[in-house]
Wavefront OBJ file of the C-alpha trace (Angstrom):
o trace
v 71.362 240.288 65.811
v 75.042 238.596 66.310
v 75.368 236.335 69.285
v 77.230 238.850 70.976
v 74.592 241.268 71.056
v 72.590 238.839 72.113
v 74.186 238.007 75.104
v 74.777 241.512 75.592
v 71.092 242.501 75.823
v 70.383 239.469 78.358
v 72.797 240.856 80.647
v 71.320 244.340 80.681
v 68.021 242.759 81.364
v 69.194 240.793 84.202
v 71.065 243.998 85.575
v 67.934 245.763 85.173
v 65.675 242.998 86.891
v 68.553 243.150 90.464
v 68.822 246.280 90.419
v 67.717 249.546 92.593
v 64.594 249.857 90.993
v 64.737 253.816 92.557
v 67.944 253.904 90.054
v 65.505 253.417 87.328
v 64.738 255.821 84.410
v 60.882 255.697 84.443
v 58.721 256.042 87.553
v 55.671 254.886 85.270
v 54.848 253.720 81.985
v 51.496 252.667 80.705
v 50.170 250.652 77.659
v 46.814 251.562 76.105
v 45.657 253.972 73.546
v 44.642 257.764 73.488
v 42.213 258.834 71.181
v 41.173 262.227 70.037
v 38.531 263.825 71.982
v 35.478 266.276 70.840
v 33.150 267.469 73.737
v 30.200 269.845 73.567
v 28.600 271.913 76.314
v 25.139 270.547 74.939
v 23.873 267.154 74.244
v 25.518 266.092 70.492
v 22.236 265.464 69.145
v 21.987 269.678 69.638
v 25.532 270.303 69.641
v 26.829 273.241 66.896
v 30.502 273.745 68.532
v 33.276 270.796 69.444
v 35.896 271.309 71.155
v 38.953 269.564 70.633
v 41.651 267.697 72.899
v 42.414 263.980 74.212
v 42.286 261.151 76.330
v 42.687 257.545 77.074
v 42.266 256.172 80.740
v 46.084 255.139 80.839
v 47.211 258.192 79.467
v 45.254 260.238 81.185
v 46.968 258.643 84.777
v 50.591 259.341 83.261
v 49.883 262.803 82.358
v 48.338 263.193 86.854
v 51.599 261.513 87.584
v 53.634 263.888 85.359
v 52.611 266.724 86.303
v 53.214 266.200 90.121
v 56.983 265.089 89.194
v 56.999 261.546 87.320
v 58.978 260.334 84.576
v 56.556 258.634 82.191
v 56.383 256.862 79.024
v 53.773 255.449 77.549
v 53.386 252.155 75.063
v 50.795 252.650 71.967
v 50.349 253.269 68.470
v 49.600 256.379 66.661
v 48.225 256.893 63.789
v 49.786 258.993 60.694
v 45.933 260.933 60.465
v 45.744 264.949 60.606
v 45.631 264.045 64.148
v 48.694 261.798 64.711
v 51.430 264.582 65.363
v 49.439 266.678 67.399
v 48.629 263.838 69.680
v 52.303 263.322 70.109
v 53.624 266.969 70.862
v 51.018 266.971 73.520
v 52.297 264.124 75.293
v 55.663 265.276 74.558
v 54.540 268.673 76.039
v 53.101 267.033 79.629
v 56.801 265.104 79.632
v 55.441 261.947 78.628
v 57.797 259.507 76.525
v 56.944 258.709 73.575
v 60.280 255.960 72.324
v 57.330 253.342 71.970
v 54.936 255.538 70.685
v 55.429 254.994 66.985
v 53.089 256.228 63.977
v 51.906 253.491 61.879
v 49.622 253.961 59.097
v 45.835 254.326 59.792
v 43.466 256.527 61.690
v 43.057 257.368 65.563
v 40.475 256.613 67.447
v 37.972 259.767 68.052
v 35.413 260.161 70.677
v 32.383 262.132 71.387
v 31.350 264.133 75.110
v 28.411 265.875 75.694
v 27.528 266.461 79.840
v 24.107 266.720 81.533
v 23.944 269.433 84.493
v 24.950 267.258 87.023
v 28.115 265.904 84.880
v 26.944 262.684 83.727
v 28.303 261.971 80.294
v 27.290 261.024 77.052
v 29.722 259.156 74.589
v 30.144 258.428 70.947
v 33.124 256.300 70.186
v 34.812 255.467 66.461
v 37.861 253.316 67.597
v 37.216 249.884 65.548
v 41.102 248.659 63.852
v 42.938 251.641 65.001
v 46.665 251.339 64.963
v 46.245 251.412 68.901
v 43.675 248.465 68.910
v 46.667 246.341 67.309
v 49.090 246.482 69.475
v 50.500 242.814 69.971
v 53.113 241.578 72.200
v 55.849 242.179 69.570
v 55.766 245.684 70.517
v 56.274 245.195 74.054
v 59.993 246.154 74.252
v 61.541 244.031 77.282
v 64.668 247.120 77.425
v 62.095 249.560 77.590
v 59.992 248.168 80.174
v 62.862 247.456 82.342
v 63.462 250.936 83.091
v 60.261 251.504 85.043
v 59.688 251.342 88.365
v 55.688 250.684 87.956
v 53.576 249.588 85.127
v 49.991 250.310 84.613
v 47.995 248.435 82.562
v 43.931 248.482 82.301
v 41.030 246.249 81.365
v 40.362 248.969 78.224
v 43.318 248.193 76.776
v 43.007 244.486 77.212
v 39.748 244.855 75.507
v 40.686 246.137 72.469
v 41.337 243.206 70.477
v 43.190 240.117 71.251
v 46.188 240.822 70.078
v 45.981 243.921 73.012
v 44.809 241.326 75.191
v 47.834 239.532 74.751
v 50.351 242.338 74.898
v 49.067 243.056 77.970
v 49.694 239.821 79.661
v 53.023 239.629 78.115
v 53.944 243.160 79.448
v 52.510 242.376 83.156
v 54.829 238.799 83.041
v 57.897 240.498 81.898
v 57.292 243.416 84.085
v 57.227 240.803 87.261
v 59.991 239.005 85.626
v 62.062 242.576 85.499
v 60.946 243.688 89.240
v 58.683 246.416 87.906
v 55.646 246.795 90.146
v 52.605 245.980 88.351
v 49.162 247.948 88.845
v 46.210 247.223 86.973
v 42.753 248.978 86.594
v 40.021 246.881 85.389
v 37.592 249.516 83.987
v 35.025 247.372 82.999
v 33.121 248.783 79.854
v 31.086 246.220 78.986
v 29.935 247.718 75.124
v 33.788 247.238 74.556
v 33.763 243.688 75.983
v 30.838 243.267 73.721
v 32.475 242.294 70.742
v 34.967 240.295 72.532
v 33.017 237.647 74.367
v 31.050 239.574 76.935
v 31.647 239.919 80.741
v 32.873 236.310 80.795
v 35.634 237.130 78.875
v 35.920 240.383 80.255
v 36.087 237.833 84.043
v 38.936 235.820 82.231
v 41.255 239.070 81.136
v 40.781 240.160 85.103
v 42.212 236.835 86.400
v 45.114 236.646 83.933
v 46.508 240.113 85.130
v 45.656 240.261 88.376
v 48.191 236.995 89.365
v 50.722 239.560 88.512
v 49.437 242.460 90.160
v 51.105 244.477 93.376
v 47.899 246.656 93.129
v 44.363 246.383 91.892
v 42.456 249.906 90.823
v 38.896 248.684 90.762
v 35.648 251.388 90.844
v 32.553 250.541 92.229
v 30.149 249.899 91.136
v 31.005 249.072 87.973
v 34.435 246.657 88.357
v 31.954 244.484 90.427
v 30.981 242.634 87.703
v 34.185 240.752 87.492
v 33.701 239.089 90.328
v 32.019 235.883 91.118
v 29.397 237.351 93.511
v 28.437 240.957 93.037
v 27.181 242.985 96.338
v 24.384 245.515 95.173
v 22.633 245.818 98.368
v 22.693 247.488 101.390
v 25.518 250.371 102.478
v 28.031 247.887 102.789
v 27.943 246.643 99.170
v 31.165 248.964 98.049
v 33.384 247.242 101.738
v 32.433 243.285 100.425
v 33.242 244.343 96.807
v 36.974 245.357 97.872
v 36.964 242.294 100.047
v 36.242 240.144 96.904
v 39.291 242.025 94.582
v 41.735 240.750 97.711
v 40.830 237.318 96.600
v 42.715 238.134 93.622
v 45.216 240.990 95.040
v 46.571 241.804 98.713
v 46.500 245.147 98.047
v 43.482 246.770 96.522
v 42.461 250.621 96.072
v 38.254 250.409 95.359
v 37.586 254.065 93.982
v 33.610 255.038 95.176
v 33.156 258.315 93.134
v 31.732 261.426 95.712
v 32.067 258.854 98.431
v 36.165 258.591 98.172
v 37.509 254.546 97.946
v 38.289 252.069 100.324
v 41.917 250.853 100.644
v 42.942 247.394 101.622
v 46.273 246.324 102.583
v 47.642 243.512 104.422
v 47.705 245.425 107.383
v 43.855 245.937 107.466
v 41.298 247.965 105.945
v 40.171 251.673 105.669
v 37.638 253.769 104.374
v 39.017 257.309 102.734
v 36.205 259.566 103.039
v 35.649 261.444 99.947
v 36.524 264.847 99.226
v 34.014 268.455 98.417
v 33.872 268.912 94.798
v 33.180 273.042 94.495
v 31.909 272.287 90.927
v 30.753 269.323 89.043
v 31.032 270.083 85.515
v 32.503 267.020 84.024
v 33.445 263.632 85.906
v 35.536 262.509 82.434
v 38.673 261.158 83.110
v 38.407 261.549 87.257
v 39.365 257.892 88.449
v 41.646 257.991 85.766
v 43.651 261.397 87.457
v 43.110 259.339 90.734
v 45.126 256.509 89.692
v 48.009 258.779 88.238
v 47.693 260.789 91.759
v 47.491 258.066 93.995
v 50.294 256.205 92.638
v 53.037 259.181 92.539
v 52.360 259.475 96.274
v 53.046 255.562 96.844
v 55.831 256.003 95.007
v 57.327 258.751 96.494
v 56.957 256.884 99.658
v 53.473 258.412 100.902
v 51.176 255.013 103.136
v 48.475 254.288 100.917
v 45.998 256.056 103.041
v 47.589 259.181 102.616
v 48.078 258.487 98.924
v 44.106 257.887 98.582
v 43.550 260.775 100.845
v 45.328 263.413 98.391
v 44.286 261.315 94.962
v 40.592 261.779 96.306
v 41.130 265.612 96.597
v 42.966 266.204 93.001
v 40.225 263.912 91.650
v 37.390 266.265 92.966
v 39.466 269.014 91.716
v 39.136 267.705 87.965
v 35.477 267.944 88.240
v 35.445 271.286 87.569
v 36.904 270.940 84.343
v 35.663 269.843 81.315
v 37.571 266.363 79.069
v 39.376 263.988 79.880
v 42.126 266.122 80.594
v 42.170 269.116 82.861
v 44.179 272.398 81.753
v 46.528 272.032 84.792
v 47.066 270.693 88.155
v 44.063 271.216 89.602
v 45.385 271.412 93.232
l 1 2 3 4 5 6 7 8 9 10 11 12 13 14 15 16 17 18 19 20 21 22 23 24 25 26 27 28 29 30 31 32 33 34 35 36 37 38 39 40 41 42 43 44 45 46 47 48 49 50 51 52 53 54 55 56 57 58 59 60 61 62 63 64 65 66 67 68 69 70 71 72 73 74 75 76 77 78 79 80 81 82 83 84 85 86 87 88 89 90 91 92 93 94 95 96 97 98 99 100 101 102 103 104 105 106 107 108 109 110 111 112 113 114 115 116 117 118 119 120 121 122 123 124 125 126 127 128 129 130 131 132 133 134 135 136 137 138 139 140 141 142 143 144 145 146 147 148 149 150 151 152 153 154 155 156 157 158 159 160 161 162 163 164 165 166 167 168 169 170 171 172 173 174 175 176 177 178 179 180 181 182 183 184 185 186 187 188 189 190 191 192 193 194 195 196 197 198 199 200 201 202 203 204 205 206 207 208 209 210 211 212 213 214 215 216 217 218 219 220 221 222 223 224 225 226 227 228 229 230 231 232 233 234 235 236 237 238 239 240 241 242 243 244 245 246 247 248 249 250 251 252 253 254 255 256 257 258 259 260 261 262 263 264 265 266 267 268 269 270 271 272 273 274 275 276 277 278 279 280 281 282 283 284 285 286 287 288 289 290 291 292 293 294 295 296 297 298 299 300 301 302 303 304 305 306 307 308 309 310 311 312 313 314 315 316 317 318 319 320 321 322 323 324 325 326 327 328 329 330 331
């Protein structure tokens, strides 16, 4: 690159950090990976019929926000598997961007869903080295990211290797740098963590991101963990465990499952009862629609309240449905 270029590039990117961010191309990108998904009706140990599809908790938010009106892009690696191009013309097909979405040799991740009766899941992951899993900060594209209004990023992704880990961070600093608004859902998984030093490390990922973080997307109870004191007893365990994400974020959206989330802002604190769900077939991929939901309404200049009120509805909506992704808007 000639020094003109250079200098050329540095002034887009300061443009792009003063300016309008409602002027911006993107209302949302996300960085993680999708993998391909196979879910049976019966336990797998039974199961004689798969059906195919996909998901990834990031991309399954972008694809909520899309379909209610977003512009979205998301940040991965594909594979060049059987699988690679279909993955990509779905995206493509919910209006997702896919500019930094390049196939790279090597195989997608695949995972496995069978559902009890009362839509409790069972899952079989293959994921180790996919081209996703190596993401590194070299393919965080400062340009690219620069044209969003909000970036999500998510504990999964961070957990994925280190390289991931570190692409994440970098995205989330340039992001701030850039005036992108930065969200970030922990989604603790701790067999994932596993292999990459355990909750402690899992702890150390959380603090990193969440100094750059205008919202935190915890669930309870399972985000708990991250904290230094964990509140299991009693009916006010899920209100202390959003108290203790504020430590780390002013503005903090706790999701409770069936009994909605609790939103706190600097303005105070309220609890968004949660919404009927007609039919529970599959809770796959639920709090994932919830953050896509809830943060299309804050964007398009909804309070938070009434954000979590309608993200809690959509989200109940999904149950119905089986995968990570539903067939359509579901309300």
């Amino acid at each position: 690159m000639t020094v003109n270029a250079i200098i050329d590039t540095v002034a887009k990117l300061d443009h792009l950090a003063s300016d309008d961010v409602s002027n911006r191309r993107f209302d949302l990108l996300g960085i993680g990976e999708c993998m391909v998904e196979f879910y049976s009706e019966s336990p797998l140990r039974t199961a004689s019929i798969l059906r195919r599809s996909y998901g990834g908790d990031v991309l399954n938010a972008l694809v909520a926000c899309a379909r209610l009106g977003g512009q979205c892009g998301f940040i991965t690696k594909v594979g060049d598997d059987p699988f690679g191009d279909g993955l990509l013309k779905a995206w493509i097909q919910e209006g997702i961007d896919t500019e930094c979405a390049p196939q790279t040799a090597g195989d997608n991740g695949v995972y496995f869903i069978s559902t009890a009766e009362n839509g409790e899941r069972e899952f079989t992951y293959r994921r180790q080295g996919t081209p996703a899993s190596c993401l590194d900060v070299s393919d965080i594209d400062e340009a690219y990211l620069g044209q969003a209004r909000w970036l999500l990023l998510s504990g999964i992704t961070q957990a994925l290797s280190p390289s991931a880990r570190a692409a994440t961070l970098s995205a989330a600093q340039i992001a701030k740098r850039l005036g992108v608004r930065v969200v970030f859902d922990p989604n603790y998984r701790p067999r994932l963590w596993g292999s990459q030093g355990g909750v402690e490390a899992a702890r150390s990922a959380f603090r990193e991101i969440a100094r750059y973080a205008d919202w935190v997307l915890p669930s309870h109870p399972v985000d708990s963990a991250l904290l230094d004191s964990t509140f299991e007893v009693g009916d006010n365990a899920a209100f202390f465990t959003a108290h203790g994400f504020t430590a780390y974020c002013p503005n903090v959206a706790l999701k409770c499952g069936a009994d909605g989330c609790i939103v706190s802002i600097e303005t105070g604190v309220q609890i968004i009862p949660g919404a009927v769900a007609r039919t529970i077939i599959d809770t796959t991929g639920a709090g994932d629609l919830w953050n896509g939901c809830f943060l299309h309404q804050l964007m398009t200049g909804n309070s938070a309240n009434d954000a979590a009120v309608f993200a809690n509805k959509q989200a109940a909506g999904k149950l119905a449905h089986r995968g990570a992704i539903p067939p359509s808007r579901v309300g």
